[in-house]
N, C-alpha and C positions, 0 to 999 in steps of 0.2 A: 453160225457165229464162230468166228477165231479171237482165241485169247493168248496174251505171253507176260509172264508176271517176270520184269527183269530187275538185279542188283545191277549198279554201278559199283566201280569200287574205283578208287584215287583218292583226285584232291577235287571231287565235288560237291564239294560243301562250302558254301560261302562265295560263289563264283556264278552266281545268277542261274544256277543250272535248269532247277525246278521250272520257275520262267521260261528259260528258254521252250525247255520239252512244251511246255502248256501254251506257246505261240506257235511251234511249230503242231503241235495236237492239231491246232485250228485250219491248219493247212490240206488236212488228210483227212478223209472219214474215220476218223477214229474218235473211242469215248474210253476215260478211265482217270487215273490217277497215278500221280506224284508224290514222294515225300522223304526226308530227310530220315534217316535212321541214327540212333543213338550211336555205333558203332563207327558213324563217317562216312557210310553210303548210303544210297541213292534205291530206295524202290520206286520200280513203275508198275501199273496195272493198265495194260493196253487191250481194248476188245474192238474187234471190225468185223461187218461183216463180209470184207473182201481181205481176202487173205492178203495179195499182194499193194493193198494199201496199207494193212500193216505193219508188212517188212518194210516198203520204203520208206512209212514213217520211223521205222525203228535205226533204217540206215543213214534216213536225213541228220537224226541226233550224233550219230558218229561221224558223220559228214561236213558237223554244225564246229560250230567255234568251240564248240565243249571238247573237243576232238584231245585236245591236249592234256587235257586234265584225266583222261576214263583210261587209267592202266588194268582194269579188267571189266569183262560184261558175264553175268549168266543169267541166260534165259532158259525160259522151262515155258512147253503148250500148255494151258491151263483150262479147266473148263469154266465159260463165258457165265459171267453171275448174270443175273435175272436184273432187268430194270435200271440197269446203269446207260448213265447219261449224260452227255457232255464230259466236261473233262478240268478237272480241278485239280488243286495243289492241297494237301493234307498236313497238317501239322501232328 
């Protein structure tokens, strides 16, 4: 299993972001999660078990119409939690 626990940072908050990720999730074999931070950005929690489906889902988002809003990304490997599934938006 490959995991990447990523911040957005911009103006994505209030601009369908979360959605988006969580439509494009469905595109890719990936499972994880989405969610607004107090702070103004954007975590993700993305696990696959095919490594290069989960960069190209991670490149689709940069790729996607949120393109303009994400003036930074960091990503860090993370090790893949147990039992996660599907792919959900987090409040």
């Amino acid at each position: 299993m490959f995991a990447k626990h990523v911040f957005y940072e911009g103006r994505v908050q209030g601009v369908g972001f979360r959605y988006t990720v969580k439509a494009l999730a469905n595109e890719f074999e990936v499972s994880g999660w989405v969610r607004n931070l107090a702070d103004g950005r954007v975590e993700l929690l993305v696990v696959s078990t095919d490594d290069e489906a989960l960069d190209a889902f991670l490149q689709e988002i940069l790729d996607s119409r949120l393109e303009h809003h994400i003036k930074g990304v960091t990503a860090t490997d993370v090790e893949a939690p147990d039992g996660l599934r599907g792919f959900s938006i987090r409040d």
